[in-house]
N, C-alpha and C positions, 0 to 999 in steps of 0.2 A: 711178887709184884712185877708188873713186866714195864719194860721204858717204852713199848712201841705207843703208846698212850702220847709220851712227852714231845717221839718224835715224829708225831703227826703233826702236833700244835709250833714243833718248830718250823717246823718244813713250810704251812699254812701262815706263821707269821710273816716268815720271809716274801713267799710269795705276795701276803698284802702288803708287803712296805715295798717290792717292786712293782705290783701295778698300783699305786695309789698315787707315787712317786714321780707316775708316768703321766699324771693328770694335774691339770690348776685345781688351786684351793678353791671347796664350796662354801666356805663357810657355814657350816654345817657342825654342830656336837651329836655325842650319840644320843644325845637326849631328843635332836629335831631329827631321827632317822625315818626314814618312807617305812611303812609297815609292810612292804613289796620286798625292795631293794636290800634293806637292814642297814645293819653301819659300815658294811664294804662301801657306802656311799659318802661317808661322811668325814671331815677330815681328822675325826677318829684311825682314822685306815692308815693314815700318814705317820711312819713311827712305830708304827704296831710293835708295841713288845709285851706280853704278858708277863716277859720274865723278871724282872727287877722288883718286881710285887709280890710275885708268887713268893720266888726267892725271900723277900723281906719276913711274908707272912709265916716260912717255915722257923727261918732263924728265932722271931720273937715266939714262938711257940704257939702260935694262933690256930687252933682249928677252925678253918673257912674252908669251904667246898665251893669248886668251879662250877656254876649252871648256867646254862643259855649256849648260847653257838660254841663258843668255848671249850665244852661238856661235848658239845655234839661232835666238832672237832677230833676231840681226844677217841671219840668213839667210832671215830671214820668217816664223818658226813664233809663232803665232796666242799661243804658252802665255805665259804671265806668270809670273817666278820676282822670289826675294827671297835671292838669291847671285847672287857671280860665282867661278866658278872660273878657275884659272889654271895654264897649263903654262911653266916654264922649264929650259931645259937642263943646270941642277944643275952646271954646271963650277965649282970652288970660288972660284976667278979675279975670276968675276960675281956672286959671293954679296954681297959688301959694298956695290955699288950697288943689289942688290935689298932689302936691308935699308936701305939710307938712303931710298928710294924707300917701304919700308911706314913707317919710323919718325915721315917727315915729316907720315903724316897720324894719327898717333896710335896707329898700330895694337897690336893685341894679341893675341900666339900663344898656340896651343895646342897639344901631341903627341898622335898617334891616340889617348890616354889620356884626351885632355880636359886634362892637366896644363899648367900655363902654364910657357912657354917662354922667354927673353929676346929683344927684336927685335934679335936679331945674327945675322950671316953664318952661323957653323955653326949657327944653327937651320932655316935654306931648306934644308939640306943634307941634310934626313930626306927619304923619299920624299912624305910628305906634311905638311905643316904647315897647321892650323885657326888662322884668323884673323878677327878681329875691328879691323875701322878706320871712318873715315870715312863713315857712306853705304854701303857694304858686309862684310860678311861671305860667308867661303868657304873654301878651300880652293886650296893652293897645292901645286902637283904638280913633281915631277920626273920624266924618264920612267923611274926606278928602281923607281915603284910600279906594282905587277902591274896589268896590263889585258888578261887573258885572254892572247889571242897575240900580239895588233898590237903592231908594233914604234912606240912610240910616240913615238922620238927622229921616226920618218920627219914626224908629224904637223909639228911642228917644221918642215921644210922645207918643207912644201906647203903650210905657214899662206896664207892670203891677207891684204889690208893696205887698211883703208877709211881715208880721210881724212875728216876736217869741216872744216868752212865758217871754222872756230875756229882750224885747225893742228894740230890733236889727230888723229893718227893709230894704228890701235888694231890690232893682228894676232888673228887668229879662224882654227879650225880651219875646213880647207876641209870642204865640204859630205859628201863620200862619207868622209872621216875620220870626219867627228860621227857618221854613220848608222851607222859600223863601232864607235865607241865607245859609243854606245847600246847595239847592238845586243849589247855585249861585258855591259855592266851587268843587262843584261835584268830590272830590274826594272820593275812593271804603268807610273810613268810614262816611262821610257827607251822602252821595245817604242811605247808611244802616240805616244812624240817622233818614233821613229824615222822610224812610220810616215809621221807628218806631212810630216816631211824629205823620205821617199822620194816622195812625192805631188810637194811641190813641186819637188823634181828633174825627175821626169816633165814636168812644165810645164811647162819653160825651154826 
């Protein structure tokens, strides 16, 4: 497993919590992100730390995988976000370590509604739950929520797994997953991500 993965997404968090830091608040969550811009625009950016989470999700034992900019991030892509999103395998079994793993850093749900949610096991269990914790906000997926065709449990198995220099080891959709999940969201910034992925694929 190599750490340059980890210390991409640090280097890129840093950077969004100094330019975000640089700007007044828009009041804005990553839920009202511009489909252009993403949530470097929103005051998601402010803060940015994916690590308090990640961190949480390793110690309670939770297999979740990083997808979205996040992922792209870890994989090299230039963009700057202010989310992390998250896939887990929705078995009900593993709900209650994933719930003690967002509770411990404060966290706060939401349903596709925006309505608040309690941080308990049957709440990971909708296809998608909006969160608020520590350092990040995002979106926590199961592969129950539509994504076009791709079979998204497969994502899951293809994850790949960066380690740091710390012990913190963090699982990420592999590289031709994220391009097919972009490519499935097709909005003006996914089609952009895509492209970028497919570039640096070509280069390897």
């Amino acid at each position: 497993m190599s750490d340059e993965p980890i210390r991409r997404l640090r280097a890129a968090a840093r950077r969004t919590r100094e330019l975000a830091g640089q700007r007044a608040g828009t009041g804005l969550g990553h839920e009202d992100a511009d489909d252009d811009v993403g949530t470097i625009g929103t005051d998601g950016a402010v803060g940015f730390d994916p690590f308090p989470l990640l961190g949480a999700l390793q110690r309670h034992g939770v297999r979740a995988v990083v997808i979205g900019q996040v992922a792209g991030i870890m994989h090299g892509s230039a963009e700057l976000t202010g989310d992390l999103d998250l896939l887990w395998d929705g078995v009900p079994e593993h709900a209650p370590a994933l719930a003690a793993a967002f509770a411990s850093v404060g966290a706060r749900l939401s349903d596709e509604r925006g309505e608040p949610v309690a941080t308990r096991p049957e709440s990971f269990l909708r296809p998608k739950v909006q969160f608020t914790a520590t350092g990040a906000g995002g979106d926590c997926c199961t592969p129950d929520l539509p994504w076009g065709g791709l079979r998204v449990r497969e994502v899951l198995d293809r994850a790949v797994t960066a380690a740091g220099p710390d012990g913190l080891e963090v699982g990420y959709a592999g590289l031709d997953d994220l391009i097919l999940m972009r490519r499935a969201l097709g909005r003006p910034k996914d089609l952009r991500r895509a492209a970028e992925l497919e570039s640096l694929r070509s280069g390897r």
